[in-house]
C-alpha positions, 0 to 999 in steps of 0.5 A: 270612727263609728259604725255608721262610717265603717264600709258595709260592703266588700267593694266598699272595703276594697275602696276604703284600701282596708286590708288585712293586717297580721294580729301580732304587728296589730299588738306591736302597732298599737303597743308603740302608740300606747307607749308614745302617748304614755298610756297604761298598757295593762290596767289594773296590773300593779308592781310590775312596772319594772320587771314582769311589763317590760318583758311583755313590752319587748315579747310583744314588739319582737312579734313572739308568741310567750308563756307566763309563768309564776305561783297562783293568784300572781296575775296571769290570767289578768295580764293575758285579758289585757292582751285584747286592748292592744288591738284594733277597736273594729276590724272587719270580717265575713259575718257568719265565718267559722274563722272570722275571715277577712274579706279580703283575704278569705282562707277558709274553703265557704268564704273563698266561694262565696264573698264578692264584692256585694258580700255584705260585712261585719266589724268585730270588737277587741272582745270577740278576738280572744278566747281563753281555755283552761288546760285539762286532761280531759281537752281533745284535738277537736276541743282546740283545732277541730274535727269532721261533723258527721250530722253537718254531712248528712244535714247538708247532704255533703260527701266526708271527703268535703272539706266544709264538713269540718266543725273548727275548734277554738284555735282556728276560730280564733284567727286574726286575734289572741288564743291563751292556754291557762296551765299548759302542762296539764295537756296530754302529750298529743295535744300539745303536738297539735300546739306545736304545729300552729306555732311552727307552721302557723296552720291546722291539719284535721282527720287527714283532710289535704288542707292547710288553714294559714291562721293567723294567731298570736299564742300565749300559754300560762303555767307553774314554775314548778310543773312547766320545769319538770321534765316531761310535762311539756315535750321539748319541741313545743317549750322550743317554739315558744318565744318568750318565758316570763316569770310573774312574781308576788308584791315586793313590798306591803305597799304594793300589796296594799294597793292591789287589796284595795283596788280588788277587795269589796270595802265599800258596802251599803245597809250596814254601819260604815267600816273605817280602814286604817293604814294599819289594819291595810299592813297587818292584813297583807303582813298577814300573807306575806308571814304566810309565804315564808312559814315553814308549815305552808308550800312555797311551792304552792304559793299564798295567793294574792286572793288570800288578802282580798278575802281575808280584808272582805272577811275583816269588814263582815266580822266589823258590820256583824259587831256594828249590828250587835253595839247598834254602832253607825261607823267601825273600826277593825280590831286586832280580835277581827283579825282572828276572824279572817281564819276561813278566809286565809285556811282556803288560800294556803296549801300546807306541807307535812308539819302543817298537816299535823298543826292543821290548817286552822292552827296555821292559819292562827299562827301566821296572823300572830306572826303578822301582829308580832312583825308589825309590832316590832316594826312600829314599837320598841322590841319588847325582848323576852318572856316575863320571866326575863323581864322582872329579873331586869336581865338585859336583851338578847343579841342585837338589843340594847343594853338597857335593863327591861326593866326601865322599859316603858312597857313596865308599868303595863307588865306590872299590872298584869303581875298583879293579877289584873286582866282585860277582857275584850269581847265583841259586845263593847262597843268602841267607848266601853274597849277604850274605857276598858283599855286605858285602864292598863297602866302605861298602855295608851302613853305607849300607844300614843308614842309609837303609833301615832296618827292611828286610831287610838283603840286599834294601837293599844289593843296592837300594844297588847297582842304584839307583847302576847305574841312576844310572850310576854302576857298571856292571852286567853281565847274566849267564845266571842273575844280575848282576855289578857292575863300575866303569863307566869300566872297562866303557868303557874295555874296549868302546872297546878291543874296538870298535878291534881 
Protein backbone atom coordinates (compact mmCIF):
# COMPACT_ATOMS: atom_id res chain seq x y z
CA UNK A 1 0.00 0.00 0.00
CA UNK A 2 1.81 3.32 -1.04
CA UNK A 3 1.58 6.48 0.87
CA UNK A 4 -0.75 8.09 -1.51
CA UNK A 5 -3.51 5.31 -0.47
CA UNK A 6 -2.92 5.69 3.14
CA UNK A 7 -5.82 7.71 4.91
CA UNK A 8 -4.43 11.51 5.84
CA UNK A 9 -7.20 12.34 7.90
CA UNK A 10 -8.40 11.30 11.49
CA UNK A 11 -11.75 10.57 10.01
CA UNK A 12 -10.41 9.13 7.41
CA UNK A 13 -8.75 6.57 9.52
CA UNK A 14 -11.51 6.10 11.58
CA UNK A 15 -13.20 5.20 8.01
CA UNK A 16 -10.63 2.95 7.19
CA UNK A 17 -11.28 1.05 10.85
CA UNK A 18 -7.25 1.23 11.23
CA UNK A 19 -7.00 0.95 15.02
CA UNK A 20 -4.36 0.61 17.46
CA UNK A 21 -2.66 -2.67 17.60
CA UNK A 22 -0.11 -3.21 20.92
CA UNK A 23 3.52 -3.40 19.55
CA UNK A 24 4.51 -6.79 20.99
CA UNK A 25 1.25 -8.73 19.13
CA UNK A 26 2.33 -6.50 15.82
CA UNK A 27 6.05 -8.66 16.23
CA UNK A 28 3.90 -12.18 17.28
CA UNK A 29 1.59 -11.14 14.18
CA UNK A 30 4.21 -10.42 11.60
CA UNK A 31 6.43 -13.35 13.12
CA UNK A 32 3.70 -16.06 12.37
CA UNK A 33 3.69 -14.59 8.65
CA UNK A 34 7.52 -14.66 8.17
CA UNK A 35 7.48 -17.88 9.66
CA UNK A 36 4.30 -19.45 7.35
CA UNK A 37 5.67 -18.13 4.37
CA UNK A 38 9.43 -19.34 5.04
CA UNK A 39 11.04 -15.98 5.35
CA UNK A 40 14.39 -15.05 7.12
CA UNK A 41 13.34 -13.83 10.29
CA UNK A 42 16.87 -12.05 11.01
CA UNK A 43 19.33 -11.76 8.25
CA UNK A 44 22.57 -11.79 8.43
CA UNK A 45 22.55 -13.66 11.86
CA UNK A 46 24.33 -17.14 11.14
CA UNK A 47 24.80 -20.23 13.41
CA UNK A 48 21.86 -19.64 15.29
CA UNK A 49 19.48 -21.31 13.45
CA UNK A 50 18.82 -24.23 15.99
CA UNK A 51 19.81 -22.77 19.57
CA UNK A 52 19.94 -18.54 20.01
CA UNK A 53 16.52 -18.12 17.06
CA UNK A 54 14.08 -20.59 18.24
CA UNK A 55 14.38 -19.04 21.82
CA UNK A 56 13.80 -15.41 20.11
CA UNK A 57 10.88 -17.00 18.10
CA UNK A 58 9.05 -18.46 21.33
CA UNK A 59 9.89 -15.16 23.53
CA UNK A 60 8.38 -13.07 20.65
CA UNK A 61 5.20 -15.49 20.11
CA UNK A 62 4.84 -15.43 24.28
CA UNK A 63 4.65 -11.50 24.02
CA UNK A 64 7.74 -11.39 26.48
CA UNK A 65 10.08 -8.48 26.98
CA UNK A 66 13.78 -10.66 27.15
CA UNK A 67 17.66 -9.94 27.69
CA UNK A 68 20.46 -11.32 25.54
CA UNK A 69 23.24 -12.32 27.04
CA UNK A 70 26.46 -13.71 25.46
CA UNK A 71 30.71 -12.48 25.48
CA UNK A 72 31.34 -9.53 23.03
CA UNK A 73 31.11 -9.47 19.44
CA UNK A 74 28.44 -12.51 19.65
CA UNK A 75 25.51 -10.48 17.72
CA UNK A 76 23.64 -9.12 20.13
CA UNK A 77 23.03 -5.72 19.07
CA UNK A 78 22.57 -7.22 15.33
CA UNK A 79 19.74 -9.50 16.64
CA UNK A 80 18.05 -6.84 18.58
CA UNK A 81 18.21 -4.23 15.17
CA UNK A 82 16.61 -7.07 13.46
CA UNK A 83 13.78 -6.78 15.92
CA UNK A 84 12.31 -3.64 13.68
CA UNK A 85 11.54 -6.05 10.70
CA UNK A 86 8.89 -7.77 12.72
CA UNK A 87 6.93 -4.59 12.40
CA UNK A 88 4.40 -2.92 10.63
CA UNK A 89 6.14 -1.11 7.31
CA UNK A 90 3.71 1.97 8.18
CA UNK A 91 1.58 2.70 11.23
CA UNK A 92 -0.15 5.92 11.59
CA UNK A 93 0.61 8.53 13.95
CA UNK A 94 -0.03 12.50 15.19
CA UNK A 95 2.82 14.26 13.51
CA UNK A 96 4.77 16.21 15.91
CA UNK A 97 3.87 13.97 19.32
CA UNK A 98 6.52 13.34 21.79
CA UNK A 99 5.33 9.97 21.88
CA UNK A 100 4.07 8.95 18.68
CA UNK A 101 0.35 8.90 19.61
CA UNK A 102 -2.07 6.78 17.70
CA UNK A 103 -4.85 8.97 16.51
CA UNK A 104 -7.08 7.27 17.77
CA UNK A 105 -6.07 6.29 20.90
CA UNK A 106 -4.25 9.55 22.22
CA UNK A 107 -2.39 8.89 25.76
CA UNK A 108 -0.63 11.85 25.91
CA UNK A 109 -2.19 15.24 27.63
CA UNK A 110 -1.42 17.99 23.90
CA UNK A 111 -2.83 15.20 21.42
CA UNK A 112 -6.09 14.18 23.64
CA UNK A 113 -6.99 18.22 23.49
CA UNK A 114 -6.28 18.86 20.27
CA UNK A 115 -6.84 15.74 17.64
CA UNK A 116 -10.40 15.76 15.96
CA UNK A 117 -11.24 14.17 13.13
CA UNK A 118 -9.86 16.89 10.66
CA UNK A 119 -6.51 16.37 12.50
CA UNK A 120 -4.16 15.85 9.68
CA UNK A 121 -1.76 12.49 9.92
CA UNK A 122 1.46 11.14 9.72
CA UNK A 123 2.94 7.17 8.92
CA UNK A 124 5.73 6.25 10.73
CA UNK A 125 8.31 3.65 9.29
CA UNK A 126 9.95 0.38 11.12
CA UNK A 127 13.20 2.70 11.61
CA UNK A 128 11.38 5.58 13.31
CA UNK A 129 10.15 2.80 16.23
CA UNK A 130 13.35 1.73 17.58
CA UNK A 131 15.53 3.28 19.64
CA UNK A 132 18.67 2.16 21.19
CA UNK A 133 20.96 3.14 24.24
CA UNK A 134 24.10 1.99 25.49
CA UNK A 135 23.81 1.54 29.39
CA UNK A 136 26.51 4.08 31.30
CA UNK A 137 26.84 5.23 34.68
CA UNK A 138 26.80 8.41 33.86
CA UNK A 139 22.53 7.66 32.31
CA UNK A 140 19.94 9.68 34.31
CA UNK A 141 15.86 9.11 34.79
CA UNK A 142 15.40 12.11 32.64
CA UNK A 143 17.89 10.45 29.69
CA UNK A 144 15.27 7.17 29.82
CA UNK A 145 11.66 8.52 31.17
CA UNK A 146 12.05 12.24 31.20
CA UNK A 147 11.83 15.24 33.30
CA UNK A 148 10.01 18.71 33.72
CA UNK A 149 11.66 21.84 31.29
CA UNK A 150 11.71 24.50 32.98
CA UNK A 151 12.66 26.76 29.60
CA UNK A 152 9.66 25.06 27.93
CA UNK A 153 7.15 26.67 31.10
CA UNK A 154 8.53 29.86 31.01
CA UNK A 155 8.63 30.05 26.72
CA UNK A 156 4.99 28.91 26.70
CA UNK A 157 4.01 30.73 29.74
CA UNK A 158 2.88 27.76 31.41
CA UNK A 159 2.45 26.84 35.26
CA UNK A 160 5.31 23.86 36.71
CA UNK A 161 2.33 22.05 37.80
CA UNK A 162 1.13 21.80 33.98
CA UNK A 163 1.74 18.26 32.84
CA UNK A 164 2.89 19.69 29.19
CA UNK A 165 5.90 21.01 30.49
CA UNK A 166 7.15 17.58 30.64
CA UNK A 167 10.35 16.85 28.09
CA UNK A 168 10.05 12.90 27.71
CA UNK A 169 12.79 10.75 27.76
CA UNK A 170 13.39 7.92 25.24
CA UNK A 171 11.36 5.20 26.85
CA UNK A 172 8.26 7.12 26.49
CA UNK A 173 9.15 8.42 22.96
CA UNK A 174 9.45 5.06 22.08
CA UNK A 175 5.77 4.16 22.39
CA UNK A 176 4.19 1.54 20.14
CA UNK A 177 7.75 0.45 18.99
CA UNK A 178 10.90 -1.26 20.40
CA UNK A 179 13.41 0.07 23.30
CA UNK A 180 16.79 -1.77 23.79
CA UNK A 181 19.18 -1.36 26.47
CA UNK A 182 22.94 -2.53 25.50
CA UNK A 183 24.99 -3.73 28.79
CA UNK A 184 22.21 -3.47 31.45
CA UNK A 185 24.42 -3.77 34.18
CA UNK A 186 26.12 -0.87 33.73
CA UNK A 187 22.85 1.22 35.08
CA UNK A 188 22.81 2.79 38.42
CA UNK A 189 20.64 1.06 40.80
CA UNK A 190 17.95 3.83 40.51
CA UNK A 191 17.80 3.79 37.11
CA UNK A 192 16.79 0.38 36.81
CA UNK A 193 13.92 0.95 39.17
CA UNK A 194 12.66 3.38 36.73
CA UNK A 195 12.96 0.09 34.19
CA UNK A 196 11.33 -1.66 36.54
CA UNK A 197 8.29 0.38 36.72
CA UNK A 198 7.54 0.15 32.96
CA UNK A 199 7.87 -3.51 32.78
CA UNK A 200 5.44 -3.92 35.53
CA UNK A 201 3.21 -1.38 35.40
CA UNK A 202 3.64 -0.61 31.85
CA UNK A 203 3.79 3.38 32.64
CA UNK A 204 5.86 6.64 33.29
CA UNK A 205 5.98 8.53 36.65
CA UNK A 206 8.22 11.97 36.22
CA UNK A 207 9.17 14.47 39.20
CA UNK A 208 5.65 13.52 41.10
CA UNK A 209 3.18 14.69 38.38
CA UNK A 210 -0.35 12.73 38.90
CA UNK A 211 -0.15 11.13 35.45
CA UNK A 212 0.03 7.87 34.19
CA UNK A 213 1.36 7.35 30.61
CA UNK A 214 0.19 3.61 29.67
CA UNK A 215 3.02 3.46 26.94
CA UNK A 216 3.08 0.52 24.95
CA UNK A 217 6.46 -0.94 24.53
CA UNK A 218 8.35 -4.06 23.93
CA UNK A 219 11.86 -3.91 26.12
CA UNK A 220 14.63 -5.71 25.30
CA UNK A 221 18.06 -5.42 27.22
CA UNK A 222 21.83 -6.79 26.49
CA UNK A 223 24.31 -7.80 28.83
CA UNK A 224 27.47 -10.17 29.78
CA UNK A 225 27.10 -13.28 31.38
CA UNK A 226 29.46 -12.47 33.72
CA UNK A 227 28.51 -9.27 35.15
CA UNK A 228 24.27 -9.64 34.66
CA UNK A 229 25.00 -12.93 37.10
CA UNK A 230 26.67 -11.26 39.60
CA UNK A 231 24.93 -10.29 42.59
CA UNK A 232 24.40 -6.85 42.83
CA UNK A 233 24.70 -5.61 39.50
CA UNK A 234 21.13 -5.93 38.75
CA UNK A 235 18.44 -5.76 41.53
CA UNK A 236 16.26 -8.73 41.79
CA UNK A 237 13.14 -7.34 41.03
CA UNK A 238 14.03 -6.11 37.64
CA UNK A 239 15.83 -9.58 36.33
CA UNK A 240 12.34 -10.90 38.10
CA UNK A 241 10.38 -8.70 35.31
CA UNK A 242 12.05 -9.71 32.55
CA UNK A 243 10.59 -12.47 30.57
CA UNK A 244 13.09 -14.38 28.64
CA UNK A 245 17.01 -14.71 29.13
CA UNK A 246 18.93 -15.95 26.07
CA UNK A 247 22.31 -16.93 26.04
CA UNK A 248 24.17 -16.26 22.36
CA UNK A 249 27.32 -17.91 21.88
CA UNK A 250 30.17 -17.91 19.34
CA UNK A 251 30.32 -20.12 15.94
CA UNK A 252 30.59 -23.75 16.61
CA UNK A 253 32.19 -24.60 13.83
CA UNK A 254 35.20 -23.14 11.08
CA UNK A 255 32.67 -23.24 8.83
CA UNK A 256 30.08 -21.04 10.43
CA UNK A 257 32.91 -18.73 11.33
CA UNK A 258 33.99 -18.59 7.74
CA UNK A 259 30.53 -17.85 6.53
CA UNK A 260 29.88 -15.07 8.83
CA UNK A 261 33.96 -13.40 8.07
CA UNK A 262 32.84 -13.46 4.84
CA UNK A 263 29.47 -11.90 4.67
CA UNK A 264 31.31 -8.97 7.33
CA UNK A 265 34.98 -8.66 6.21
CA UNK A 266 35.76 -5.73 3.25
CA UNK A 267 37.63 -8.40 0.57
CA UNK A 268 36.43 -6.91 -2.47
CA UNK A 269 38.57 -3.92 -3.23
CA UNK A 270 39.04 -1.65 -6.38
CA UNK A 271 42.86 0.20 -7.20
CA UNK A 272 45.03 -2.34 -6.23
CA UNK A 273 45.95 -5.88 -7.50
CA UNK A 274 43.27 -8.48 -7.14
CA UNK A 275 43.50 -10.80 -3.83
CA UNK A 276 42.50 -14.40 -4.37
CA UNK A 277 41.33 -16.21 -0.96
CA UNK A 278 41.52 -19.66 -0.77
CA UNK A 279 39.73 -22.10 1.29
CA UNK A 280 42.46 -22.52 3.35
CA UNK A 281 43.68 -18.98 4.26
CA UNK A 282 39.44 -18.68 5.12
CA UNK A 283 40.21 -21.86 8.05
CA UNK A 284 43.39 -20.63 9.15
CA UNK A 285 42.15 -17.18 10.02
CA UNK A 286 39.17 -18.14 11.92
CA UNK A 287 41.35 -21.30 13.36
CA UNK A 288 43.07 -18.20 14.42
CA UNK A 289 40.44 -17.07 16.95
CA UNK A 290 38.99 -20.18 17.66
CA UNK A 291 43.27 -20.87 19.28
CA UNK A 292 42.61 -17.73 20.85
CA UNK A 293 39.22 -18.41 22.70
CA UNK A 294 40.93 -21.51 24.42
CA UNK A 295 44.44 -20.16 25.09
CA UNK A 296 45.41 -20.03 28.74
CA UNK A 297 46.89 -16.68 28.36
CA UNK A 298 43.61 -14.74 27.28
CA UNK A 299 40.19 -14.13 29.20
CA UNK A 300 37.74 -16.35 28.45
CA UNK A 301 35.77 -14.37 30.53
CA UNK A 302 36.10 -11.71 28.03
CA UNK A 303 35.85 -13.56 25.30
CA UNK A 304 37.67 -13.18 21.45
CA UNK A 305 35.26 -11.43 19.54
CA UNK A 306 33.83 -12.33 16.17
CA UNK A 307 35.25 -8.91 14.90
CA UNK A 308 38.65 -10.34 15.95
CA UNK A 309 38.57 -12.33 12.31
CA UNK A 310 37.00 -9.63 10.19
CA UNK A 311 39.87 -7.48 10.98
CA UNK A 312 42.17 -9.90 11.05
CA UNK A 313 41.08 -11.60 7.07
CA UNK A 314 40.87 -6.92 6.03
CA UNK A 315 44.27 -6.92 7.48
CA UNK A 316 45.69 -10.29 5.25
CA UNK A 317 44.46 -8.71 2.23
CA UNK A 318 46.22 -5.22 2.90
CA UNK A 319 49.41 -6.80 4.00
CA UNK A 320 48.65 -8.85 0.25
CA UNK A 321 47.93 -5.48 -1.82
CA UNK A 322 51.16 -4.02 -0.20
CA UNK A 323 53.35 -6.90 -1.40
CA UNK A 324 51.11 -6.60 -4.79
CA UNK A 325 52.29 -2.88 -5.33
CA UNK A 326 56.09 -4.16 -4.26
CA UNK A 327 56.30 -7.44 -7.01
CA UNK A 328 54.15 -5.09 -9.55
CA UNK A 329 51.91 -8.45 -9.28
CA UNK A 330 48.06 -8.05 -10.90
CA UNK A 331 46.42 -11.04 -8.76
CA UNK A 332 47.51 -12.28 -5.07
CA UNK A 333 47.33 -15.04 -3.03
CA UNK A 334 47.71 -14.69 0.79
CA UNK A 335 50.81 -16.35 2.53
CA UNK A 336 51.48 -18.09 5.57
CA UNK A 337 54.42 -15.03 6.14
CA UNK A 338 50.79 -12.32 5.84
CA UNK A 339 49.62 -14.48 8.43
CA UNK A 340 52.00 -12.65 10.97
CA UNK A 341 50.73 -9.54 9.69
CA UNK A 342 47.51 -9.75 11.18
CA UNK A 343 49.07 -9.35 14.74
CA UNK A 344 47.65 -5.62 15.53
CA UNK A 345 44.61 -6.74 14.19
CA UNK A 346 44.01 -9.53 16.64
CA UNK A 347 46.45 -7.92 19.93
CA UNK A 348 43.19 -5.28 20.05
CA UNK A 349 40.53 -8.09 20.17
CA UNK A 350 41.99 -9.92 22.98
CA UNK A 351 41.78 -8.92 26.59
CA UNK A 352 44.79 -10.89 28.29
CA UNK A 353 45.04 -12.61 31.71
CA UNK A 354 48.13 -12.65 34.47
CA UNK A 355 50.57 -14.89 32.37
CA UNK A 356 49.49 -12.90 29.25
CA UNK A 357 50.49 -9.84 30.49
CA UNK A 358 53.90 -11.05 31.03
CA UNK A 359 54.06 -12.53 27.48
CA UNK A 360 52.52 -9.23 26.22
CA UNK A 361 49.86 -9.00 23.83
CA UNK A 362 52.14 -9.17 20.68
CA UNK A 363 53.56 -12.36 21.89
CA UNK A 364 50.08 -13.79 22.52
CA UNK A 365 48.98 -12.68 19.45
CA UNK A 366 52.05 -14.45 17.55
CA UNK A 367 51.71 -17.62 19.74
CA UNK A 368 47.91 -18.16 18.76
CA UNK A 369 48.42 -17.81 15.14
CA UNK A 370 51.55 -20.50 15.41
CA UNK A 371 48.90 -22.72 17.29
CA UNK A 372 46.52 -21.96 14.30
CA UNK A 373 49.00 -23.07 11.70
CA UNK A 374 50.01 -26.19 13.74
CA UNK A 375 45.82 -27.40 14.29
CA UNK A 376 45.36 -26.80 10.67
CA UNK A 377 48.47 -28.58 9.66
CA UNK A 378 47.68 -31.65 11.51
CA UNK A 379 44.22 -31.59 10.43
CA UNK A 380 45.31 -31.68 6.59
CA UNK A 381 48.61 -33.78 6.98
CA UNK A 382 50.25 -36.45 8.36
CA UNK A 383 51.27 -35.60 12.45
CA UNK A 384 54.89 -35.04 12.06
CA UNK A 385 55.43 -36.25 15.74
CA UNK A 386 58.57 -34.77 17.72
CA UNK A 387 61.43 -32.40 17.92
CA UNK A 388 64.33 -33.16 15.12
CA UNK A 389 66.30 -34.79 17.80
CA UNK A 390 63.44 -37.38 17.82
CA UNK A 391 63.42 -37.75 14.16
CA UNK A 392 66.90 -38.71 13.30
CA UNK A 393 67.16 -41.39 15.85
CA UNK A 394 64.04 -42.95 13.91
CA UNK A 395 62.56 -43.62 17.54
CA UNK A 396 58.97 -44.06 17.20
CA UNK A 397 55.62 -41.59 17.88
CA UNK A 398 54.40 -40.61 21.13
CA UNK A 399 51.00 -41.82 22.67
CA UNK A 400 48.35 -41.88 20.08
CA UNK A 401 50.86 -42.24 16.77
CA UNK A 402 51.68 -45.19 14.72
CA UNK A 403 54.11 -47.03 14.95
CA UNK A 404 56.15 -46.69 12.06
CA UNK A 405 59.80 -45.16 12.69
CA UNK A 406 60.17 -41.32 11.61
CA UNK A 407 62.34 -41.77 10.07
CA UNK A 408 60.68 -43.61 6.75
CA UNK A 409 58.22 -40.67 7.18
CA UNK A 410 58.03 -38.90 3.92
CA UNK A 411 58.80 -35.42 5.68
CA UNK A 412 62.29 -37.03 5.67
CA UNK A 413 63.75 -36.05 2.40
CA UNK A 414 62.59 -32.28 3.71
CA UNK A 415 64.30 -32.63 7.36
CA UNK A 416 67.48 -34.16 5.77
CA UNK A 417 67.83 -31.10 3.68
CA UNK A 418 67.94 -28.87 6.51
CA UNK A 419 70.29 -31.32 8.18
CA UNK A 420 72.62 -30.29 5.65
CA UNK A 421 72.87 -27.14 6.59
CA UNK A 422 70.37 -25.39 3.71
CA UNK A 423 67.91 -22.81 4.48
CA UNK A 424 65.03 -21.04 2.67
CA UNK A 425 64.42 -17.70 2.66
CA UNK A 426 61.10 -16.06 1.91
CA UNK A 427 60.59 -12.29 2.01
CA UNK A 428 57.93 -10.01 0.77
CA UNK A 429 60.31 -8.93 -2.49
CA UNK A 430 59.60 -12.57 -4.41
CA UNK A 431 57.12 -12.40 -6.21
CA UNK A 432 54.93 -15.57 -6.58
CA UNK A 433 57.42 -17.65 -9.51
CA UNK A 434 60.75 -16.54 -7.37
CA UNK A 435 58.47 -18.21 -3.74
CA UNK A 436 57.66 -21.16 -5.96
CA UNK A 437 61.35 -21.55 -7.48
CA UNK A 438 62.40 -20.75 -4.18
CA UNK A 439 60.14 -23.66 -2.45
CA UNK A 440 60.55 -26.57 -4.81
CA UNK A 441 63.89 -26.51 -4.30
CA UNK A 442 63.31 -28.30 -0.35
CA UNK A 443 63.40 -31.72 -1.35
CA UNK A 444 60.20 -33.63 -0.91
CA UNK A 445 58.58 -30.39 0.03
CA UNK A 446 55.94 -30.16 -3.04
CA UNK A 447 55.16 -34.10 -3.22
CA UNK A 448 54.16 -33.60 0.17
CA UNK A 449 52.21 -30.81 -0.45
CA UNK A 450 50.46 -32.17 -3.29
CA UNK A 451 49.44 -35.23 -1.13
CA UNK A 452 47.98 -33.63 1.44
CA UNK A 453 46.33 -30.47 0.15
CA UNK A 454 45.49 -30.80 -2.95
CA UNK A 455 43.30 -28.58 -4.77
CA UNK A 456 44.91 -25.80 -2.87
CA UNK A 457 47.34 -23.37 -4.12
CA UNK A 458 50.50 -25.02 -4.46
CA UNK A 459 52.89 -22.00 -3.22
CA UNK A 460 50.18 -21.47 0.07
CA UNK A 461 50.43 -25.53 1.15
CA UNK A 462 54.36 -25.98 0.63
CA UNK A 463 54.87 -22.89 2.78
CA UNK A 464 51.65 -24.32 5.38
CA UNK A 465 54.15 -27.76 5.14
CA UNK A 466 57.14 -25.69 6.09
CA UNK A 467 55.70 -23.76 9.24
CA UNK A 468 53.41 -26.39 10.48
CA UNK A 469 56.80 -28.55 11.09
CA UNK A 470 58.34 -25.35 12.57
CA UNK A 471 55.43 -24.94 14.93
CA UNK A 472 55.77 -28.89 15.42
CA UNK A 473 59.81 -28.18 16.28
CA UNK A 474 60.90 -29.67 13.87
CA UNK A 475 62.75 -26.96 11.81
CA UNK A 476 63.74 -23.65 12.99
CA UNK A 477 62.26 -20.67 11.92
CA UNK A 478 64.03 -17.30 12.05
CA UNK A 479 61.91 -13.76 11.88
CA UNK A 480 63.35 -11.60 9.54
CA UNK A 481 62.57 -7.49 8.71
CA UNK A 482 60.42 -8.40 6.10
CA UNK A 483 59.91 -12.29 5.88
CA UNK A 484 61.14 -15.63 7.36
CA UNK A 485 63.87 -18.19 7.02
CA UNK A 486 63.85 -21.69 7.69
CA UNK A 487 67.01 -23.44 8.96
CA UNK A 488 67.81 -26.94 10.94
CA UNK A 489 66.56 -26.51 14.54
CA UNK A 490 69.52 -28.66 16.05
CA UNK A 491 71.86 -26.14 14.06
CA UNK A 492 69.98 -23.10 15.34
CA UNK A 493 70.70 -24.69 18.83
CA UNK A 494 73.73 -25.73 18.61
CA UNK A 495 74.76 -22.05 17.30
CA UNK A 496 72.77 -20.24 20.52
CA UNK A 497 74.75 -22.60 22.87
CA UNK A 498 77.88 -21.35 21.39
CA UNK A 499 77.23 -17.82 21.42
CA UNK A 500 75.72 -17.93 25.21
CA UNK A 501 79.46 -19.37 26.15
CA UNK A 502 81.66 -17.01 24.43
Amino acid sequence: MTTTKLPNTVGMLKAAGIGPVPVKEEMRRNLLRKMRAGETVFPGIVGYEKTVVPALQNAILARHDFILLGLRGQGKSRILRALSGLLDSQVPVIPGCDVNDHPLAPICRRCRRTVNDQTEIGWLTPGDRYREKLATPDVSMADLIGDVDPIKAANERRSLSDEEIIHYGLVPRTHRGIFAVNELPDLQTRIQVGLLNILEERDVQIRGFPIRLPIDVCVVFTANPEDYTNRGTIITPLKDRIDAQIMTHYPKTLEEAEAITTQEAWTKREGACAVKIPKLVRELVEEVVFQARKSEFVDPASGVSARASISAMETLVSSCERRGVKTGEKEITPRITDLYGMVPAIAGKIELVYEGEREGVAGVARRVIGQAVLAVFKRRCPDPGGAPAVQRSGMKRGPGSKDAPLEATEYKPIIDWFAKGNKIELTDALDVASQRQALEAVPGLLKVAQRHLAGEDAVLAMELVLDGLHQASIIAREDLESGVSYKDMLKTMFEGMSGEEV
